[in-house]
GUDORO-289760 format. One line per 8 residues: for each residue x, y, z of C-alpha. Coordinates in pm, 1 decimal. Each point is the difference from the previous one (the first is absolute). Example, Ala and Ser with C-alpha at 12.3 -4.5 7.8 and 13.67 -1.06 7.14 Angstrom:
<nodes>
1230.0:-450.0:780.0  137.0:344.0:-66.0
</nodes>
This chain:
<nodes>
4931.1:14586.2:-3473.0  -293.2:258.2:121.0  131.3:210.3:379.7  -225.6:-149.5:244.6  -84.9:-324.3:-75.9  146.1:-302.6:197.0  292.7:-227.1:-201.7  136.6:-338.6:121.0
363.7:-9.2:-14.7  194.9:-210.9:-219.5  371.6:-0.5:-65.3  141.8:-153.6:-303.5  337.3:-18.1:-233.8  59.6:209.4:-300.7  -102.6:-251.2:-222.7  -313.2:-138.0:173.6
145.7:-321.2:108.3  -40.4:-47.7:337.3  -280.4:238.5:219.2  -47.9:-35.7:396.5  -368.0:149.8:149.5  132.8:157.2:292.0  -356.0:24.3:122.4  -16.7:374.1:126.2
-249.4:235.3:-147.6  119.7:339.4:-145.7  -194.1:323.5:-51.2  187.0:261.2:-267.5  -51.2:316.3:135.4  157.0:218.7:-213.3  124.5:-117.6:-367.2  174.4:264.4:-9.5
243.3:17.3:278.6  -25.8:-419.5:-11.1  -180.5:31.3:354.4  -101.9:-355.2:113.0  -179.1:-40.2:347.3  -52.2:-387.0:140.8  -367.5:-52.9:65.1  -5.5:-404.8:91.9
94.1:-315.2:-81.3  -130.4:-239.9:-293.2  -179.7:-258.3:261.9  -142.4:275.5:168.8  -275.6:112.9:-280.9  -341.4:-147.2:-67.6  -140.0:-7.7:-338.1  -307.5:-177.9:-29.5
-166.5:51.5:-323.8  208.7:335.0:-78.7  1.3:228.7:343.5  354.2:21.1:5.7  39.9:80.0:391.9  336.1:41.3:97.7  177.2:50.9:328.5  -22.3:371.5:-13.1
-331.1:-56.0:-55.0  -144.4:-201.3:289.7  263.0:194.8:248.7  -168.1:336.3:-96.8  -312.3:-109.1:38.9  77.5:-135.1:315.4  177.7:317.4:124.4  -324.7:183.6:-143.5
-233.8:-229.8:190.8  204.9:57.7:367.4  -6.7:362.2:-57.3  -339.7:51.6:-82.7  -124.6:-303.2:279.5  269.2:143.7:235.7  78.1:-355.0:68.2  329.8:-213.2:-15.9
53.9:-278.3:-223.9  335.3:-187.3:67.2  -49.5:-298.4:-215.2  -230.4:-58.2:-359.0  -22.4:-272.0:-276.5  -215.0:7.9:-289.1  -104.2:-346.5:-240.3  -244.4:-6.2:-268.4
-240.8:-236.3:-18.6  -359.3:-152.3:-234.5  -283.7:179.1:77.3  -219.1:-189.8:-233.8  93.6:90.6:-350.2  196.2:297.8:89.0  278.9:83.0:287.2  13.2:119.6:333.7
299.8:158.0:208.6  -8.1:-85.0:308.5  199.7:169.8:250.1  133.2:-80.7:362.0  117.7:320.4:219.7  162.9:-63.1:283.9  -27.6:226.8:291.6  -150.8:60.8:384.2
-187.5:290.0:-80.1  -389.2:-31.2:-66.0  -37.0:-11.2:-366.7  -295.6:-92.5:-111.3  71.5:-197.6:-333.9  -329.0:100.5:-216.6  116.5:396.3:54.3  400.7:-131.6:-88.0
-175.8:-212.4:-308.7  -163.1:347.2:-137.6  314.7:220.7:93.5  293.9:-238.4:-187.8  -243.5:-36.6:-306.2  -27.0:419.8:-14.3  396.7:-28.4:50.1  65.7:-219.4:-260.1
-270.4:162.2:-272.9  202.0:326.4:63.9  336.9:-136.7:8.4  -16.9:-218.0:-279.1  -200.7:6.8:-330.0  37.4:-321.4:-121.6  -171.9:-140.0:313.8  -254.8:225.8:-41.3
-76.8:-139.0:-294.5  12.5:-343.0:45.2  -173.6:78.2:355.9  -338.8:67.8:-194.9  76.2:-248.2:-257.1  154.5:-324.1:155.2  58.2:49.8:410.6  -322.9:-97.8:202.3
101.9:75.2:303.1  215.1:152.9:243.1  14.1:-185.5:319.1  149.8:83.9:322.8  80.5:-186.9:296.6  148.9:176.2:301.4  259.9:-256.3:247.6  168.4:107.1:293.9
413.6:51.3:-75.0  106.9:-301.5:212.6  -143.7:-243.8:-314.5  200.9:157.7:-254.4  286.0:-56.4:304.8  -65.3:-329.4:80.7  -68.2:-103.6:-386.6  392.4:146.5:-74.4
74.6:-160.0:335.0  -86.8:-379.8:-123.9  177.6:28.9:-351.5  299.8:113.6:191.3  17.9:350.7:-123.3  -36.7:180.8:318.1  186.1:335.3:40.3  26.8:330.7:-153.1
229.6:-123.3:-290.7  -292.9:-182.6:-125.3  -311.0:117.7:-156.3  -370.8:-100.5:-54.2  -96.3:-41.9:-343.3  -200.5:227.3:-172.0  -135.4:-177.6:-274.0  -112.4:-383.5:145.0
-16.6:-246.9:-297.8  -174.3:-382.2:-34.0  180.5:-163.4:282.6  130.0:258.2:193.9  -367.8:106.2:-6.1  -120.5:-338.0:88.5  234.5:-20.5:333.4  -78.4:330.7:44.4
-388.6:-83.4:59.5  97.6:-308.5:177.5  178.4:228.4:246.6  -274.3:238.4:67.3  -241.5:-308.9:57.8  203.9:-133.5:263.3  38.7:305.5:169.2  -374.3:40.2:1.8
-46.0:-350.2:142.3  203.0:128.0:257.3  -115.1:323.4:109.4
</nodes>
């Protein structure tokens, strides 16, 4: 095990014979005092062709992007996609600030090149694109609203995948029909 790198968490028997993915994400910290810090969950991370973003990851660069924009973002999901041969993140913030999404685009890639070298790497090699599109809060609401997950105990995913992704879009066309 190497201190900073992100670990998903597995719990097994002495002998090997029965294992459970508990589906949080660990950092080590410190081998030597057996310092462990959470950084996410297993659903929550995106790894396209070998960018290995974790929740830590998109949160900081989100945190980064509101304190350099001086703007608040309440709400954010993330979903890779084809962009021709390669892959393309493309990235939903919610908020009711002006944000204008090319600037966000340039800022999250910066983020993510310094936060993580692996998508760096595959940034140059493999990832196309970087894509932002900027929704007022209320759709990331209403969306949590109409699968009957409204409240605080419940939280928007991170990480959208195939169908989730699909419904996702869905959503954000009707509420452009509407508006």
């Amino acid at each position: 095990m190497e201190e900073g790198r992100d670990y998903a968490l597995l719990l097994s028997t002495c002998a090997g014979a029965w294992r459970y993915l508990i589906g949080d994400t660990i950092r080590f910290v410190s081998k030597k005092r057996s310092e462990i810090v959470l950084t996410g969950r297993t659903k929550q991370f995106i790894s396209l062709c070998g960018e290995h973003l974790s929740q830590d990851n998109l949160n900081r660069a989100i945190r980064m992007l509101q304190d350099e924009l001086n703007v608040k973002i309440n709400e954010f999901t993330l979903t890779g996609i084809r962009s021709g041969n390669l892959f393309a993140h493309q990235w939903y913030l919610g908020t009711d600030d002006a944000l204008d999404p090319e600037i966000a685009s340039l800022k999250l890639d910066e983020y993510l090149k310094v936060l993580n070298d692996d998508y760096r790497v595959e940034r140059i090699e493999a990832i196309k694109n970087v894509l932002v599109e900027v929704l007022p809060l209320q759709v990331f609401h209403d969306w949590m609203k109409s699968r009957g997950k409204e409240g605080g105990a419940n939280k928007f995913p991170r990480v959208l995948k195939n169908d989730q992704h699909e419904k996702w879009v869905e959503h954000i066309r009707k509420y452009k029909t509407q508006t």
